[in-house]
C-alpha positions as CSV (number, residue, x, y, z in Angstrom):
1,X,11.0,26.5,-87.0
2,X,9.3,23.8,-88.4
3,X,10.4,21.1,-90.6
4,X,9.5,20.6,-93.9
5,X,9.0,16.9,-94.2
6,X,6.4,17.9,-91.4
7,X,4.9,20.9,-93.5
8,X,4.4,18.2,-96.3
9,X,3.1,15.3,-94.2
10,X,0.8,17.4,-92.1
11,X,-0.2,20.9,-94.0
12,X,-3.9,20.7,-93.4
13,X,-3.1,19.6,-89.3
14,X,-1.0,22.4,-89.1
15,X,-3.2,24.7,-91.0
16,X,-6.2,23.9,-88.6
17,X,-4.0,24.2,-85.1
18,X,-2.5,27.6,-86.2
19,X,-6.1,29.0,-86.4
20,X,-6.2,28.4,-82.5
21,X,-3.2,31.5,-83.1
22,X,-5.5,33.2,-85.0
23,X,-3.3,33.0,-87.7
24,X,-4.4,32.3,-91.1
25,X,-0.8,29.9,-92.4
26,X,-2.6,28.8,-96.3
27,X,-1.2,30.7,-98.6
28,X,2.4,30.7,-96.6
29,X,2.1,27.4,-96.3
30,X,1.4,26.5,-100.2
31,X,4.2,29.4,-100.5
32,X,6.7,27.3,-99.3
33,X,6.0,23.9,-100.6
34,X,5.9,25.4,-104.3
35,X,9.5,27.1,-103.1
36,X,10.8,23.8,-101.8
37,X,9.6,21.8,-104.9
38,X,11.2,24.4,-106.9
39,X,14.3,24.1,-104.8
40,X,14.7,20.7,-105.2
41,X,14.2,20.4,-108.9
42,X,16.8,22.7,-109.1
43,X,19.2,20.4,-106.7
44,X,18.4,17.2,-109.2
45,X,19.3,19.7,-112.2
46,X,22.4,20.8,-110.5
47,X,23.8,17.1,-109.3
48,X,22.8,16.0,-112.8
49,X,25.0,18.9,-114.2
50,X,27.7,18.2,-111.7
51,X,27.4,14.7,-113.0
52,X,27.7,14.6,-116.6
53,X,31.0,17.5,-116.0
54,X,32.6,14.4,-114.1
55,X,32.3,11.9,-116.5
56,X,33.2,14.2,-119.5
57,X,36.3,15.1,-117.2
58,X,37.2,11.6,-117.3
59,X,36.6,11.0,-120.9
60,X,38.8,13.7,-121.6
61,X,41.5,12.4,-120.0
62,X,41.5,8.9,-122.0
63,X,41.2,10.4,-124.8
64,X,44.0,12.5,-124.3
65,X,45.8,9.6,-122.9
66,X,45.3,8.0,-126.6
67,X,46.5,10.3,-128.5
68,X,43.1,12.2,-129.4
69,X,43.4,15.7,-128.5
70,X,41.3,16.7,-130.9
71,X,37.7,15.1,-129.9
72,X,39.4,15.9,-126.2
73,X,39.3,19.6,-127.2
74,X,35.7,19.6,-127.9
75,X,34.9,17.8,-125.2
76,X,36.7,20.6,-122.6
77,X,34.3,23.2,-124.5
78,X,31.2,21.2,-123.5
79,X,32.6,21.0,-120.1
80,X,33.1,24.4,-120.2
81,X,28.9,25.4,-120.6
82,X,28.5,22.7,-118.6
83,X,30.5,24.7,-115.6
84,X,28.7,27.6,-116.5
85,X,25.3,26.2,-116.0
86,X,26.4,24.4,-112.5
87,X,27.3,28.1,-111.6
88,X,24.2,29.2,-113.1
89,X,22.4,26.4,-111.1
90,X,24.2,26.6,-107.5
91,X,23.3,30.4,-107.5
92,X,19.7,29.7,-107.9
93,X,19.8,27.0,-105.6
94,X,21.1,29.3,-102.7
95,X,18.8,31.8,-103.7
96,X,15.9,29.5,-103.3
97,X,17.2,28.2,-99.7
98,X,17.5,31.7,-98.4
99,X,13.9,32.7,-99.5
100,X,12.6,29.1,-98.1
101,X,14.3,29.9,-95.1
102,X,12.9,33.8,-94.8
103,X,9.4,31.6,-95.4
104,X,9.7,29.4,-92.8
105,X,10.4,31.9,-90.1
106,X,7.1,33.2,-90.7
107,X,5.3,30.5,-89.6
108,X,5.0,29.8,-85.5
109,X,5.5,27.2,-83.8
110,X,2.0,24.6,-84.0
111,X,0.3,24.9,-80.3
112,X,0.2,21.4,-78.3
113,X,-3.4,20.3,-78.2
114,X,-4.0,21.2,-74.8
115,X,-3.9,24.7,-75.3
116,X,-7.1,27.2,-75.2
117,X,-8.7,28.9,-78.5
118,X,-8.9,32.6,-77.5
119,X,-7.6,36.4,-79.0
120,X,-6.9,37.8,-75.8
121,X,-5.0,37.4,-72.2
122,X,-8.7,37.2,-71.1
123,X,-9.0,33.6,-72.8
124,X,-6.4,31.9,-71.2
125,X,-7.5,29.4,-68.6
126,X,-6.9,29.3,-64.8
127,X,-5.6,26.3,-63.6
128,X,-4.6,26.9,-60.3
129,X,-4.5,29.0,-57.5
130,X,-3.2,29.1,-54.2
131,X,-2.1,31.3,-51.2
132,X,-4.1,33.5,-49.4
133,X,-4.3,37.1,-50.0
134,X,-3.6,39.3,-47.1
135,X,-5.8,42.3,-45.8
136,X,-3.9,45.4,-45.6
137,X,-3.4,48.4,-43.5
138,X,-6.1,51.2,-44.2
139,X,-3.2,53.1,-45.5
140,X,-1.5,50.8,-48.0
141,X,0.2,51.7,-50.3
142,X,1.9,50.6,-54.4
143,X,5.1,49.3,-54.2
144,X,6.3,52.8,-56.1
145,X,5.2,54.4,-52.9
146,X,6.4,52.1,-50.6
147,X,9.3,52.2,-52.3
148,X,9.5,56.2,-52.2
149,X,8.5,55.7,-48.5
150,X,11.1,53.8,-47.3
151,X,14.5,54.9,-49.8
152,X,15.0,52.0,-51.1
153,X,14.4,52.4,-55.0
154,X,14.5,55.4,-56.7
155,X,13.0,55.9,-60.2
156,X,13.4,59.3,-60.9
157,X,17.5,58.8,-60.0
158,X,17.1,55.9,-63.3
159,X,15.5,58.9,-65.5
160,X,18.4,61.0,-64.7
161,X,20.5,58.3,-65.8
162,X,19.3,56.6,-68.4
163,X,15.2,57.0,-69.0
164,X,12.3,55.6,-67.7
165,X,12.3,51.8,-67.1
166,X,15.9,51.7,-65.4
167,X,15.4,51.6,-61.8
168,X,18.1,52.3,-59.1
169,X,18.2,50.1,-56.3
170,X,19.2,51.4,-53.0
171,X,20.3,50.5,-49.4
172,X,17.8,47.3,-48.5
173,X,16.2,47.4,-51.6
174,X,19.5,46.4,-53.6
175,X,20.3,43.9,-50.7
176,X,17.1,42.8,-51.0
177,X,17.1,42.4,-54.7
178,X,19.8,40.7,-54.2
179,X,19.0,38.0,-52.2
180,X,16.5,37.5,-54.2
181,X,18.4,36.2,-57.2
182,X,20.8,34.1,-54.8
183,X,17.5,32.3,-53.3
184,X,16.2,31.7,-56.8
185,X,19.5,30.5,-58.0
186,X,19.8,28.7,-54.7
187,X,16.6,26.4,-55.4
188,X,17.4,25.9,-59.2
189,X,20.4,24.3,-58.1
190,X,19.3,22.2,-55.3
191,X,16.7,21.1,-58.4
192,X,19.8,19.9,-60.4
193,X,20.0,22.7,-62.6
194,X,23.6,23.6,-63.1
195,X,24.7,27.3,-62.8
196,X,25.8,29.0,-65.7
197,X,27.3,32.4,-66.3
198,X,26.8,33.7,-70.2
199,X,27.2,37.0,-72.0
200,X,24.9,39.6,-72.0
201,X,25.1,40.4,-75.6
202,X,24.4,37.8,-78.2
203,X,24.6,38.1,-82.2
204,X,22.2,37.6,-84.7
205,X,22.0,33.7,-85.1
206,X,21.8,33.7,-82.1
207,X,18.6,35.4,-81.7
208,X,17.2,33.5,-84.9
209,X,17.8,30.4,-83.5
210,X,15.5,30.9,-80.2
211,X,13.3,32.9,-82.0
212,X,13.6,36.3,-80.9
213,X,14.8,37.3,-84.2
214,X,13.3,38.3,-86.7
215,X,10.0,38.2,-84.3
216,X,10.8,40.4,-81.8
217,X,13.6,42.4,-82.9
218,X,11.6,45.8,-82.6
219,X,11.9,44.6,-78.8
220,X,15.1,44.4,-78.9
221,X,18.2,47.0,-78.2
222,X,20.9,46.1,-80.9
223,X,24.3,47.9,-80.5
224,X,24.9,48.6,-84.5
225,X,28.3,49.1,-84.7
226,X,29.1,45.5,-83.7
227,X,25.9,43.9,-84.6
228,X,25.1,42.5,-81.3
229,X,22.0,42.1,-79.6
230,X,21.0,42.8,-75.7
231,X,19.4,40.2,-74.2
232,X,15.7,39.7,-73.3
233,X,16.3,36.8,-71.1
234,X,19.1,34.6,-70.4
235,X,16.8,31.9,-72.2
236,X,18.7,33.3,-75.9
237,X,22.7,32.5,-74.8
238,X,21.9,29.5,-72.7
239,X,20.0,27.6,-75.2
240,X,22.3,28.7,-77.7
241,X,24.9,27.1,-76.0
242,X,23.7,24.2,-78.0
243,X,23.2,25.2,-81.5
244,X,24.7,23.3,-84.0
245,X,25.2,20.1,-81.2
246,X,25.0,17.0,-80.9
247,X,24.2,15.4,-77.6
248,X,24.8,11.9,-76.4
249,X,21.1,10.7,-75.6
250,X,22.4,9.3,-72.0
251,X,23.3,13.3,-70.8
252,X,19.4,14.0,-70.8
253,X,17.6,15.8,-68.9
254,X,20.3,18.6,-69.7
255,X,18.7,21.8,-66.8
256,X,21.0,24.8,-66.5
257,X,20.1,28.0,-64.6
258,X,21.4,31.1,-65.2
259,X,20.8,35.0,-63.5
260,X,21.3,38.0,-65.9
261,X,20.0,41.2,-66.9
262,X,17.4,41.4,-69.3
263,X,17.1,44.4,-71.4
264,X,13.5,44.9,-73.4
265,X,12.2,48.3,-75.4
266,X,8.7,47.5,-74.6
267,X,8.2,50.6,-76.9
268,X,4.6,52.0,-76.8
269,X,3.9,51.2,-72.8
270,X,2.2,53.6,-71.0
271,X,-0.4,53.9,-68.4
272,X,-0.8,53.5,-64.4
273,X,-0.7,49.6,-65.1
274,X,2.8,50.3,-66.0
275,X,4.0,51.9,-63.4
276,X,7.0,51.5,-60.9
277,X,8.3,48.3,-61.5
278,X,5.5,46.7,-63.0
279,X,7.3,46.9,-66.9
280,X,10.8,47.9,-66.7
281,X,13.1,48.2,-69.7
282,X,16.1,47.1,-67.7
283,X,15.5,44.1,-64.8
284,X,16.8,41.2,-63.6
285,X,15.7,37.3,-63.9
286,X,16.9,33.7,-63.0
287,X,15.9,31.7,-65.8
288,X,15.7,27.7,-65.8
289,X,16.6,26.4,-70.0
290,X,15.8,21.9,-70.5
291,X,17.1,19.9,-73.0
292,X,15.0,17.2,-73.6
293,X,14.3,14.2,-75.0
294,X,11.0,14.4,-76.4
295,X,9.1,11.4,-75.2
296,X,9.7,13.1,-71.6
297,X,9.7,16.9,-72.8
298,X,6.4,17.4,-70.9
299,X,6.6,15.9,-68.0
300,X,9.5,17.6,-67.7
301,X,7.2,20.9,-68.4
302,X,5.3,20.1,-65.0
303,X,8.4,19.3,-63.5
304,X,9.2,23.3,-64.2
305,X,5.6,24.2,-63.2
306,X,5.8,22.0,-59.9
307,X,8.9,23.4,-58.9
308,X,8.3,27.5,-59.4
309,X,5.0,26.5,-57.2
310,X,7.5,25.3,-54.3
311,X,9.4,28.8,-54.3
312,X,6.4,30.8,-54.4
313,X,5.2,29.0,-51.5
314,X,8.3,29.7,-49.7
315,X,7.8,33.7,-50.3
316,X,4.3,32.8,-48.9
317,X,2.9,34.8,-52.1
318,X,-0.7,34.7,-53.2
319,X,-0.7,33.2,-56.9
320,X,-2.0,31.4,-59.5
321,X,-0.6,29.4,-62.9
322,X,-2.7,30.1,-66.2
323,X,-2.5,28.0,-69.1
324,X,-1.8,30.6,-72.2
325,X,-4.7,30.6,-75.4
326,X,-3.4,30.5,-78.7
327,X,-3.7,34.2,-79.2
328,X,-1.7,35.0,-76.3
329,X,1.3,32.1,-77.1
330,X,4.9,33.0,-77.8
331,X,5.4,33.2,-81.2
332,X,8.1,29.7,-80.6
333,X,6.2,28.2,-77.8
334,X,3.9,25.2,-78.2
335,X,2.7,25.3,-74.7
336,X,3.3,27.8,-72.0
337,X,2.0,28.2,-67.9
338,X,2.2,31.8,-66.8
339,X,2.2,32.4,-62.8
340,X,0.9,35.8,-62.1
341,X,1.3,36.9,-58.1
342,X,-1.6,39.0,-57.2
343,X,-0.6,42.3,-55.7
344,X,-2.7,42.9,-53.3
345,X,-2.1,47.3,-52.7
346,X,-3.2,47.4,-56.6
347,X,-5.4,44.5,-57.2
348,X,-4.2,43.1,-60.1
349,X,-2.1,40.1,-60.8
350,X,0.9,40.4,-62.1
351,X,2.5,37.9,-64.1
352,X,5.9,36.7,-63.2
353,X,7.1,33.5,-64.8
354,X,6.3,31.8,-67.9
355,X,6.9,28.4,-68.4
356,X,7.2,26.5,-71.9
357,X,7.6,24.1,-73.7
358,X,8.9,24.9,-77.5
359,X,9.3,20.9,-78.6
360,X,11.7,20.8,-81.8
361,X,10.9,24.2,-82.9
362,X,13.5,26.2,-81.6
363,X,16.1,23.0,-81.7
364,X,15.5,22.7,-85.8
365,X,16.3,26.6,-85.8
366,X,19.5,25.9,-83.8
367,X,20.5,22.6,-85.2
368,X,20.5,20.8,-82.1
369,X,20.3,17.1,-82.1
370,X,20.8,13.8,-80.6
371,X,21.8,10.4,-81.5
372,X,18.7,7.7,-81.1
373,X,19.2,4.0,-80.8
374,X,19.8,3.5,-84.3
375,X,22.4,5.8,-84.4
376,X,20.1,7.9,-86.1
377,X,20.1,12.3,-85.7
378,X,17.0,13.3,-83.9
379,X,15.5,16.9,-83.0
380,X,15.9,17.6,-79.4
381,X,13.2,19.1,-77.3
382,X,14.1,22.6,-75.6
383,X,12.1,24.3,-72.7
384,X,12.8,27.4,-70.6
385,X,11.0,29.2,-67.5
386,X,11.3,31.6,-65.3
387,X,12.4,31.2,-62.0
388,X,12.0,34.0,-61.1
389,X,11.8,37.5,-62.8
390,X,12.4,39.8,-60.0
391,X,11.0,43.0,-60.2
392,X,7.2,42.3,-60.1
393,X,7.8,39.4,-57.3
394,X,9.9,42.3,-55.6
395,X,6.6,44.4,-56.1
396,X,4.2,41.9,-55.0
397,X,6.8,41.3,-51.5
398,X,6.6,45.2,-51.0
399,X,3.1,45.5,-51.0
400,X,1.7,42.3,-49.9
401,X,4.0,42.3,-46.7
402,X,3.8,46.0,-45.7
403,X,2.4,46.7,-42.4
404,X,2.0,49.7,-40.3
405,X,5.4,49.1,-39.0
406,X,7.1,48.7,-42.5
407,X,7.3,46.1,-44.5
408,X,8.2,42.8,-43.6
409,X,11.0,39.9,-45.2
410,X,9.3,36.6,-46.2
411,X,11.6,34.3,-43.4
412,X,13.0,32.7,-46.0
413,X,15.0,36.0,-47.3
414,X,16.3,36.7,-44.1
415,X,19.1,34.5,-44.2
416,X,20.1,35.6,-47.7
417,X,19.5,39.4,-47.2
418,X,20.9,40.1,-43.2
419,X,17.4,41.7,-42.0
420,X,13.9,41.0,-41.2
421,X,12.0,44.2,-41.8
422,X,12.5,47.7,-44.2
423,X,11.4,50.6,-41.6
């Protein structure tokens, strides 16, 4: 969310780096300044009201004190309308907050100056690329094939179950899946990012205060009898193990890393480029969450990128890192890198990590802050990343190490999983 000293002190800035969004933020923007001036005539009002109450409470009680009940008593009746108008006064005042508030969560976070103009995921810029990509068997085949092939994940089992977009894993595939998320949790850790284990359901202020509500709630599966909220991505409960903190300034860089399901409606997908595990409704991810201070939050941000390079090295995957247009940014994100793998039995790349940097946005939504020099409360900086979401680097293993003979484990699974090759 973004602060309103910095709506005031920078409305035409902000106006002109929105339109990199594609979003038009005028009229919303004048929308809430004429809302917070209103608000805050209403505060003077109110303390002035609050005010004058106090000292007639005080002149009453001299005067009874004296002897003068009588110019007491119509005193207490001024004090009286006087309560009634702070009443009067506080009501509108909350009103005003809560609309200001509804206001400001319209507006998305202001994209860092680096990033692309552009509508479409065919704007965003390539930045690097690396890995070679492998020439395949006559015969190859997509990973739901492969997968058919060999037993080892069965999507038609997850229809049965629950619908489509909830996979079962079987045999070496679960092994290997599983391996997977210790490797990934393995390297996070060896990076300095503690471990965490959070819940998978979170409430709603939760979900406003990373921004997946009210953007994304449509995406969202929200058990309604407790007013809870699957996760998307352990990126909500980890950062929101912050909200409403303080932190000492010395504890920075603050990295935790946490694996968890991730549960997303992706309602209206449809199509080949959706198929198998390409876009799942159910899946599993390691996600990396920074708190920073802001004078390093983006070198911190190719930190992340530097390090998600390193394990997709490791797998030996081919892959590349784009830098995201404005049309194609998070709604909270002022900067984000999205690796895509390129699987090679479709030929397509598939994305499989994104990597941001949100700034104070999300931290103003969650109240998180830190004590500067001065002893002064300052917005902290808050990034997250993926690292990594399994199933389409799971896709891209199956297809881009299958051979005649099966497919082969990248050597440095094999510890983790027990076996070289799925025959």
């Amino acid at each position: 969310m973004l602060k309103l000293q910095a709506i005031r002190d920078g409305k035409e800035a902000i106006t002109t780096a929105l339109k990199k969004r594609n979003f038009d933020a005028t009229s919303l923007l004048d929308a809430i300044l004429e809302l917070d001036d209103k608000r805050r005539a209403t505060q003077t009002k109110l303390d002035a009201t609050l005010a004058e109450s106090n000292k007639l409470s005080k002149e009453i009680g001299m005067l009874f004190k004296t002897g003068k009940a009588q110019e007491a008593n119509v005193l207490k009746e001024k004090t009286v309308a006087l309560k009634e108008e702070s009443k009067t006064l506080g009501d509108e005042l909350n009103t005003a907050a809560e609309e200001l508030q509804t206001l400001l969560y319209q507006i998305p976070n202001v994209p860092h100056e680096t990033v692309p103009a552009g509508s479409t995921d065919e704007d965003n810029e390539e930045i690097f690329k690396e890995g070679e990509i492998p020439t395949l068997v006559s015969n190859a085949l997509p990973h739901w094939e492969l997968a058919k092939k060999h037993d080892i994940i069965d999507f038609e089992l997850g229809v049965k179950i629950a619908g489509a977009g909830f996979p079962v894993y079987k045999g070496k595939g679960a092994r290997l899946q599983r391996a997977l998320i210790s490797y990934f949790l393995d390297k996070n850790v060896e990076a300095g990012y503690t471990e965490m284990q959070v819940p998978h359901l979170v409430n709603e202020a939760s979900g406003l205060g990373t921004g997946q509500l009210p953007d994304k709630e449509g995406q969202m599966y929200h058990v309604g009898e407790d007013d809870l909220y699957l996760i998307p991505t352990a990126e909500v409960p980890v950062t929101n193990l912050f909200r409403d903190e303080i932190v000492n300034e010395k504890d920075f860089p603050i990295c935790y890393t946490a694996y968890t399901p991730c549960f997303r409606r992706e309602a209206g997908s449809y199509g080949a480029h959706v198929r198998g595990l390409n876009r799942l409704h159910q899946f599993d991810k390691v996600e990396i969450v920074r708190v920073e201070h802001p004078k390093n939050s983006y070198t911190a941000l190719d930190g992340m990128v530097e390090h998600i390079k390193n394990i997709l090295r490791e797998l030996k995957l081919p892959y590349r890192v784009l830098r995201l247009c404005g049309g194609d940014l998070g709604f909270t994100a002022a900067l984000t890198f999205d690796f895509e793998v390129f699987s090679t039995a479709q030929d397509r790349w598939l994305e499989i990590s994104s990597v941001s940097n949100f700034e104070n946005y999300q931290a103003n939504r969650l109240k998180l802050r830190y004590k500067d020099e001065n002893g002064k409360s300052q917005l902290a900086h808050t990034l997250n990343g993926s690292s990594l979401a399994l199933p389409r680097v799971l896709a891209g293993i199956l297809e881009n190490y299958q051979t005649e003979d099966g497919i082969q484990i990248p050597e440095v699974l094999v510890p983790y999983c027990g076996f070289e090759t799925i025959g």
